[in-house]
C-alpha positions in Angstrom: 26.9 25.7 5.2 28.3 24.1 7.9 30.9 21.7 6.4 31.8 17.7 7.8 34.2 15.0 7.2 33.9 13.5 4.2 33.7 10.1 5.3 30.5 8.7 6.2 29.8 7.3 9.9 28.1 4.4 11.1 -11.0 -0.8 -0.3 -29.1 -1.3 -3.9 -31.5 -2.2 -2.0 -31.4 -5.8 -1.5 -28.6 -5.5 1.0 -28.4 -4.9 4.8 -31.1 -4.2 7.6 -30.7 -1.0 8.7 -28.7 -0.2 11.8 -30.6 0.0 15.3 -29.2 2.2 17.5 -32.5 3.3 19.5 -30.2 2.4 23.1 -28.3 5.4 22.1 -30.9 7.3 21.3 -30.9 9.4 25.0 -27.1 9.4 25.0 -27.3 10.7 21.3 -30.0 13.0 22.6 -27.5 14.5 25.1 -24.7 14.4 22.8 -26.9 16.8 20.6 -27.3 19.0 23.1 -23.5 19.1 24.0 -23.1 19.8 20.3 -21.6 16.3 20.2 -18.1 17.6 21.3 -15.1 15.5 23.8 -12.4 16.8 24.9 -9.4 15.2 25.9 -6.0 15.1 26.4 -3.9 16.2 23.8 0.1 14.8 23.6 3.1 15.6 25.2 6.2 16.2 22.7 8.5 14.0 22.7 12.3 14.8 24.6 15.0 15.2 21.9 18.0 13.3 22.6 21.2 15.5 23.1 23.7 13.1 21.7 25.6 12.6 18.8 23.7 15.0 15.8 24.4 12.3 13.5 22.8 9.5 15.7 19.3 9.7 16.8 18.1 7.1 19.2 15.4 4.5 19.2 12.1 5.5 21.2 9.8 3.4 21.5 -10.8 -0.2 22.2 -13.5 -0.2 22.4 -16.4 -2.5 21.3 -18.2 -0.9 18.1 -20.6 -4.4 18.0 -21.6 -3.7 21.4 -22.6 -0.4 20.2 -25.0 -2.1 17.1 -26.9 -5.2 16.8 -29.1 -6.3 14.0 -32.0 -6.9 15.8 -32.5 -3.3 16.6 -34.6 -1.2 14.6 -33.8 2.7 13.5 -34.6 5.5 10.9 -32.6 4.8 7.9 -31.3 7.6 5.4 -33.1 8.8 2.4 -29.9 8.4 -0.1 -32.5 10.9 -2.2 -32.7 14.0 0.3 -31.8 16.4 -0.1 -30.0 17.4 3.0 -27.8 14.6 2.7 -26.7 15.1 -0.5 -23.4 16.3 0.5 -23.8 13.9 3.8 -23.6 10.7 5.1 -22.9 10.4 8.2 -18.6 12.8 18.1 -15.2 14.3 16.9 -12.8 14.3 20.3 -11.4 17.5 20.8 -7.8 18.4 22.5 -6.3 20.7 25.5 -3.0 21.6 25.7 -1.1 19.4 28.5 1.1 22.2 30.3 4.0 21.7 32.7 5.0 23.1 36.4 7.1 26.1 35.8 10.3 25.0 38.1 12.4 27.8 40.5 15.4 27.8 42.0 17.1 30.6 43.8 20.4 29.0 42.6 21.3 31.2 39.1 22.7 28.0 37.2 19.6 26.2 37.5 17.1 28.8 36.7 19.6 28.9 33.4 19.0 25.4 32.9 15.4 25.9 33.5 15.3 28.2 30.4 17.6 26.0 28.6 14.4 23.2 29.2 11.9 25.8 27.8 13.6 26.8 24.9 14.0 23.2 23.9 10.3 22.1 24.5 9.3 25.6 22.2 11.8 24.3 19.9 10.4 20.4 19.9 6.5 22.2 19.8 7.7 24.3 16.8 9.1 20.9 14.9 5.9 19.0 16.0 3.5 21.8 15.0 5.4 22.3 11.6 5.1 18.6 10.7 1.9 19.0 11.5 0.7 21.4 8.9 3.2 19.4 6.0 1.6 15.7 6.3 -1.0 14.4 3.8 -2.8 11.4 4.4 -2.7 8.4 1.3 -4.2 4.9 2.0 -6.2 4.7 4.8 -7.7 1.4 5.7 -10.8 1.0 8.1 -13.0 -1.7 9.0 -17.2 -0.4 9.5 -18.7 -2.8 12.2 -22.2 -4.1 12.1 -23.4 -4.6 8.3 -25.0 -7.6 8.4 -25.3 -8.8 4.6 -24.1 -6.5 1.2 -25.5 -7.6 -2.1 -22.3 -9.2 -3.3 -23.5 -9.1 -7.1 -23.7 -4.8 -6.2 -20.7 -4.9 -4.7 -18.6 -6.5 -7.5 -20.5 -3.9 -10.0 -19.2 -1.1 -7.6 -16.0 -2.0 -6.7 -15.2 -4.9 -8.7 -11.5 -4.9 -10.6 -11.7 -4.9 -14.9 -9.6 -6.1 -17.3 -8.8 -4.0 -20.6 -11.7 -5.8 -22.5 -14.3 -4.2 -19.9 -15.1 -7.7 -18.3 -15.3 -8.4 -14.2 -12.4 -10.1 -12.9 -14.0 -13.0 -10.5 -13.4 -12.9 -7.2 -12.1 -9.6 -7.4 -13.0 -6.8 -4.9 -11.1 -4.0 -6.3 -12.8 -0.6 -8.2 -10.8 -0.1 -11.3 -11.3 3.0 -11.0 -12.9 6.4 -9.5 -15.6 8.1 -12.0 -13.7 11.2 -11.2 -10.1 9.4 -12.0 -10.0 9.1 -15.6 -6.1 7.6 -15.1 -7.9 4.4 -14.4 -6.1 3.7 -11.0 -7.7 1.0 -8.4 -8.6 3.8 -5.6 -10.8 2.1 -3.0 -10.9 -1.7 -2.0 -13.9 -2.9 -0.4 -15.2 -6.5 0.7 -17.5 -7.7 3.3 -16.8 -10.6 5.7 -20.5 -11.7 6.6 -18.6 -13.9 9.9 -17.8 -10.9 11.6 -20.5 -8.4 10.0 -17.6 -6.3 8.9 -17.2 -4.0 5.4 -13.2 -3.0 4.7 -12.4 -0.1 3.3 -9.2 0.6 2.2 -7.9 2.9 -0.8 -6.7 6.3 -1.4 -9.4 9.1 -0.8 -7.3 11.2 -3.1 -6.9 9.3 -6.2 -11.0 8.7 -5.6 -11.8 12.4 -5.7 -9.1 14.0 -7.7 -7.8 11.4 -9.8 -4.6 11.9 -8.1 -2.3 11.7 -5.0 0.3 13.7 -5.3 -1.0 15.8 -2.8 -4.1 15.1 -0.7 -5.4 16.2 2.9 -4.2 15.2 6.5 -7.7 14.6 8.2 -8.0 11.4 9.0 -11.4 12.0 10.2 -12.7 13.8 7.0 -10.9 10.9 4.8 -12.6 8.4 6.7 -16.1 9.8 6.3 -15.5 10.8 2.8 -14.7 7.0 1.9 -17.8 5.3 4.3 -20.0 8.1 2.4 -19.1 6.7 -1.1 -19.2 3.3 -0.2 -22.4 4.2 1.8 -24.3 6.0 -1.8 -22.8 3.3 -4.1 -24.1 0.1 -2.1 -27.2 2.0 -0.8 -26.8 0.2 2.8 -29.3 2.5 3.9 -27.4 3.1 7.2 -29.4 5.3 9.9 -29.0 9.0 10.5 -26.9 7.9 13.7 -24.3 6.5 12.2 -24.0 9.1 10.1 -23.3 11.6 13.2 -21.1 9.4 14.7 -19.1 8.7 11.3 -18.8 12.8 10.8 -17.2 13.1 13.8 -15.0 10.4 13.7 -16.2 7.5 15.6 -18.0 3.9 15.0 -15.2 3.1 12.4 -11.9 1.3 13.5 -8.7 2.5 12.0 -6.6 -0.6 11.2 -3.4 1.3 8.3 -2.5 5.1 7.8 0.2 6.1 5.2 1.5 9.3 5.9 3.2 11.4 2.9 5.7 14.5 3.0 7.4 16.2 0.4 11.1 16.3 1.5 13.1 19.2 -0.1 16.2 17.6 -1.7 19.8 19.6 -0.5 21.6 22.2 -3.2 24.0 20.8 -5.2 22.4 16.9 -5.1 20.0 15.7 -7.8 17.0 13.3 -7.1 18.4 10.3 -7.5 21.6 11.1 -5.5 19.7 12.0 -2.5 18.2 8.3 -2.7 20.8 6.1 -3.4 22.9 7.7 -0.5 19.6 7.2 1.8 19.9 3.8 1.2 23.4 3.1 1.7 23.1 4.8 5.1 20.3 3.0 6.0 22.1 -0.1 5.5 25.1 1.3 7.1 22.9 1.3 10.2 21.6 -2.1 10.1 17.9 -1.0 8.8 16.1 -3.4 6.5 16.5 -1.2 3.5 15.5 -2.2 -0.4 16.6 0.5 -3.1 15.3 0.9 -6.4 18.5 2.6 -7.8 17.6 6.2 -8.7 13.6 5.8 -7.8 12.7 4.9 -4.4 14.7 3.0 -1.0 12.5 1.6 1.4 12.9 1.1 5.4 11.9 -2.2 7.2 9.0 -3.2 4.2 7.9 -5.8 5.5 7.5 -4.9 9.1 4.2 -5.7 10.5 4.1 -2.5 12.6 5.4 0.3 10.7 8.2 0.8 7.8 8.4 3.7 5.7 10.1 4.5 2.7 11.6 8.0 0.4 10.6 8.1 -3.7 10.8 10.5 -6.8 7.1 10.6 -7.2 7.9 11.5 -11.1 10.0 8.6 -11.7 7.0 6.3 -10.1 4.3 7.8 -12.6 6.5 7.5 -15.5 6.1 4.0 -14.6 3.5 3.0 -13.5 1.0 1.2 -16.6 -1.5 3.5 -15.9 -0.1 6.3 -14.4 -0.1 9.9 -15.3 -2.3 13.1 -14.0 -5.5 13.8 -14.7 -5.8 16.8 -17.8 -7.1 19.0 -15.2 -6.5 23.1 -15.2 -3.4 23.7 -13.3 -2.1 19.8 -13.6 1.3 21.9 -14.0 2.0 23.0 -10.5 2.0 19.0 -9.4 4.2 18.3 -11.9 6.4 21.0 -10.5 6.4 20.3 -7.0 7.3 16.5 -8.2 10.3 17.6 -10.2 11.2 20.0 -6.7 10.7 17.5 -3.9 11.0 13.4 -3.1 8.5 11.7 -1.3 8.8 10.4 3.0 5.9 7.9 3.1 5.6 6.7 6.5 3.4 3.5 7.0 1.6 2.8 9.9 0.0 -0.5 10.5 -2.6 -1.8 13.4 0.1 -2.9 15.8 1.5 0.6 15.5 -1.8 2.5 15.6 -3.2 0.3 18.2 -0.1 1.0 20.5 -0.8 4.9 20.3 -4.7 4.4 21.0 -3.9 2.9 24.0 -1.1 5.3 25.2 -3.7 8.1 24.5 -6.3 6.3 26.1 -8.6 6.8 23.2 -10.5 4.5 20.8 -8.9 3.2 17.7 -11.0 5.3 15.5 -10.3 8.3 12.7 -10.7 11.0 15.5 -7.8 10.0 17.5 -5.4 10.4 14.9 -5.3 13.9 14.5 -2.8 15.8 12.8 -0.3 16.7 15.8 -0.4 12.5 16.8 1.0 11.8 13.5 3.5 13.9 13.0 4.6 12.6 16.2 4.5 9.5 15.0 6.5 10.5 11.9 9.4 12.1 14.0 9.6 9.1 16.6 9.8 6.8 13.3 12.3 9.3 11.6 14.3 8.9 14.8 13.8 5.2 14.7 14.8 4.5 11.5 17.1 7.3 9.5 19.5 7.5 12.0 22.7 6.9 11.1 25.4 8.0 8.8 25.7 10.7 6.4 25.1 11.4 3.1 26.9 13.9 0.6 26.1 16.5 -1.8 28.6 18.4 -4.3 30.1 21.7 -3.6 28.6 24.4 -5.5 31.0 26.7 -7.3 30.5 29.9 -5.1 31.8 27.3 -2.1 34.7 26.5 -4.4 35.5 30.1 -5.2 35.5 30.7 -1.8 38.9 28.5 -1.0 42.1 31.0 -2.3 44.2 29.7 -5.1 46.0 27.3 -5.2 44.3 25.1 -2.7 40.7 25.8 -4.8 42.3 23.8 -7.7 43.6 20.9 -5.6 40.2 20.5 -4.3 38.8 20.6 -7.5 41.1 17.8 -8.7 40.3 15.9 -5.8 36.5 16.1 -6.1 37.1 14.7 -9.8 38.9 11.8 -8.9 42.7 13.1 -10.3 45.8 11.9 -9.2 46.8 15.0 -7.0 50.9 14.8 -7.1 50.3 15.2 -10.8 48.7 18.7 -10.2 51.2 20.2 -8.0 55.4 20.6 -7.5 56.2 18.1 -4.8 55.0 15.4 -2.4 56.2 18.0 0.6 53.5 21.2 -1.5 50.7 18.8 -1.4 50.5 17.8 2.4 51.3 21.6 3.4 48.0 22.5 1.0 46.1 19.6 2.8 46.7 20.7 6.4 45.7 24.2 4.8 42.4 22.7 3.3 41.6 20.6 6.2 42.2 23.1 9.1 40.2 26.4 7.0 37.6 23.9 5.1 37.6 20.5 6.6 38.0 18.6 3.5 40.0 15.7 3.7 41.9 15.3 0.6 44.1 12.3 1.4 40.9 10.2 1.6 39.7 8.7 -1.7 37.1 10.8 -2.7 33.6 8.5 -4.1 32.3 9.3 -7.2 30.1 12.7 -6.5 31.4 12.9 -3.0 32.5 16.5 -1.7 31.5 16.7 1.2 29.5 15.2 3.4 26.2 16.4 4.9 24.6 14.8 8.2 21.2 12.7 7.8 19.8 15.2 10.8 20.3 17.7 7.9 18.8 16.6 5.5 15.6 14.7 7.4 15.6 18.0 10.2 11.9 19.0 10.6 12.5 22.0 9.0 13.4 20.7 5.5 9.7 19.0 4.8 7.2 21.3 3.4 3.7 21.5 2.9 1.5 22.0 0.2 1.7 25.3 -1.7 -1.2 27.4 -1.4 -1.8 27.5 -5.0 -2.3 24.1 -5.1 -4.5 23.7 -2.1 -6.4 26.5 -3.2 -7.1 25.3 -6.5 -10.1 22.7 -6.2 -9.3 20.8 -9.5 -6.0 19.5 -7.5 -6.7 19.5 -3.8 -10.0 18.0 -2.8 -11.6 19.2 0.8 -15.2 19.9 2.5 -16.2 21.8 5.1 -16.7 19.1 8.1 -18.3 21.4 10.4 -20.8 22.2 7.6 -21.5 18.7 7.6 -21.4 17.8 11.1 -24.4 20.8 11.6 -26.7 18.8 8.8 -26.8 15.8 10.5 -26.6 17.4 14.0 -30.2 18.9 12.4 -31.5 15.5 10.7 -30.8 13.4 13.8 -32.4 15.8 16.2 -35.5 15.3 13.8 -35.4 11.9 13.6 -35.3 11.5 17.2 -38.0 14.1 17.7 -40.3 12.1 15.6 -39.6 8.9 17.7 
């Protein structure tokens, strides 16, 4: 390993009329027919800076109530059919922007021209392997056009207990998810009758698996997942089109994403290590930083547009009140992977996700967000934020072994703190071992060495693309621990009930 300086730089029946949606009915029609598919534009990756390694720089809707009015009448869905059992509720689609291949007869620049590919495979490869780590937490979205919600239903469903089992009033949060036996507040919901608006906001997760630790990256299968519950529980007897249009992620508006990666912590550093030195270069750099020593450090918190923050998911459900995992088969491998990794949880707010819409040219809605925007999100917020300064991790004893006596033991004394002129003949043997030490092994013995400082290792180490992983197959393949459906599966049902519907129009 490549070795640095050791001192650091710079949320029943008595509620809503259905939806109408009968003006869409010959765009719907056609949208059937076109197996309800957009494409567009995908995103370009974003240029790396060739600086400093050790300093990354700073980088930089439509109208759903136009699209439903409650004076319009349409075919509602039978909560009881059995079609739509599994289904409540078209998804934009991507092509690969390219670039003009460049020539030149000149030999230096055709080099640099290969230089420029190699780079954008190399930025593709980062982008692509973010990609395929991020999970999705909280996800907050606001479903237009519901004109009026039984609020005493709503409180039953999603109303917030205290330990005696009684409602809390004017409370609007689920204590908890049948399937999340923890008892953790998973989904928010409230209704604003002014703007004929339900919220949603929660974790999908922690609704269906009783858990977050790990969860899925599809925002537009979250998004569905939580309007389908909050659908069946209220019984708002929404119509078969808004069901195709929420299964493909549209109608709904996007207004929070918290993106989650599990960060491999460097050899020789523990948990806790990793963290506090996170925060203390994060202040070092002038970030807005908050640490909770040993558990969590947190990056502009109270930023209106985006903040994010790094966390020992163990240390948080050891104590949280009603934390915990679910006694599910295979419970094990979470722990595991907690005890293995800490936590980047990137928050994304409206002014943030707004600002992306609009630079893709897309809607605010769940489709938009696929997996390749966030992860460019993440790096441009990674490069934002984490940015300067190093942090440091112990030398293991193979790296020790491999300096020669005598200058091994004098950088052993030095890494615990010893007075060094103690350890050795002379004043004169000690500065000939530390040009020795710093010339072969760039240690720098003649600075005071911090508490479990050896050496130092660069914040573009540690947060490098290549460090996050994603979620072990055993764990995404076990179905008591990672909950998923088959959208397309779901999308060809309502494709099927619509066309029906609209045939019997």
């Amino acid at each position: 390993m490549e070795k640095h300086r050791n001192t650091p730089a710079r949320s029943n029946e008595k509620t809503a009329k259905p939806f109408n949606l009968k003006p869409l009915a010959a765009g719907v029609r056609q949208s059937v027919r076109d197996t309800g598919m957009r494409a567009t534009k995908g995103t370009k990756g974003a240029k790396r800076d060739g600086g400093d390694r050790n300093t990354i720089t700073n980088t930089s809707n439509r109208d759903d109530d136009a699209l439903i009015g409650e004076d319009i009448a349409a075919t509602s869905i039978d909560p009881h059919h059995e079609t739509d059992a599994d289904g409540l509720y078209g998804g934009m689609g991507s092509v690969d922007d390219g670039f003009d291949d460049l020539t030149d007869p000149d030999d230096t620049e055709v080099h640099r021209v290969h230089a420029s590919h190699d780079l954008m495979a190399e930025v593709e490869a980062d982008l692509q392997h973010i990609a395929s780590c991020l999970m999705v937490d909280t996800l907050a979205l606001e479903v237009p056009g519901i004109a009026n919600v039984d609020a005493t239903e709503l409180k039953r469903a999603y109303g917030q207990f205290d330990d005696d089992g009684t409602l809390k009033d004017d409370s609007d949060w689920r204590k908890g998810s049948l399937k999340a036996p923890t008892g953790k507040q998973s989904l928010r919901v409230r209704h604003v009758k002014k703007t004929k608006c339900l919220h949603i906001e929660g974790s999908n997760a922690i609704n269906k698996q009783g858990q977050n630790v790990v969860s899925s990256g599809d925002v537009t299968m979250l998004a569905y997942e939580m309007c389908r519950d909050v659908h069946q529980k209220l019984n708002l007897k929404l119509p078969v089109q808004v069901g195709y249009e929420l299964v493909h992620g549209r109608l709904v508006k996007v207004t929070r994403i918290d993106v989650v990666l599990l960060l491999t912590v460097p050899d020789g550093m523990t948990k806790a290590t990793l963290i506090n030195a996170l925060a203390m270069a994060g202040i070092r750099a002038g970030i807005n930083s908050s640490l909770f020593v040993n558990e969590s450090v947190y990056f502009d918190q109270n930023s209106q547009v985006e903040g994010s923050k790094i966390y020992d998911k163990t240390a948080e459900l050891k104590r949280a009140r009603k934390g915990g995992l679910p006694d599910v088969d295979g419970v094990e491998l979470l722990v595991e992977l907690n005890e293995n990794t800490v936590r980047l949880e990137a928050v994304f707010r409206v002014k943030k996700l707004s600002q992306v819409a609009k630079k893709l040219g897309k809607p605010l809605e769940p489709a938009t967000f696929r997996k390749e925007v966030l992860a460019q999100m993440v790096l441009d917020l990674l490069n934002k934020n984490v940015c300067h300064g190093q942090v440091f991790r112990r030398l293991h004893t193979e790296e020790l072994r491999s300096i020669p006596l005598p200058y091994r033991s004098t950088v052993a004394h030095w890494q615990n703190g010893m007075e060094l002129l103690d350890m050795v003949a002379s004043e004169r043997v000690l500065k000939e071992q530390a040009r020795y030490i710093w010339q072969n092994h760039q240690i720098d013995i003649a600075a005071p060495p911090p508490d479990t400082v050896n050496e130092a290792l660069s914040l573009v180490d540690v947060l490098a693309p290549k460090k996050f992983i994603p979620v072990p197959a055993v764990i995404c393949d076990n179905p008591n621990l990672f909950h998923t459906v088959d959208m397309n599966r779901h999308r060809k049902k309502l494709a099927e009930q619509l066309a029906e519907s609209l045939g019997e129009d």
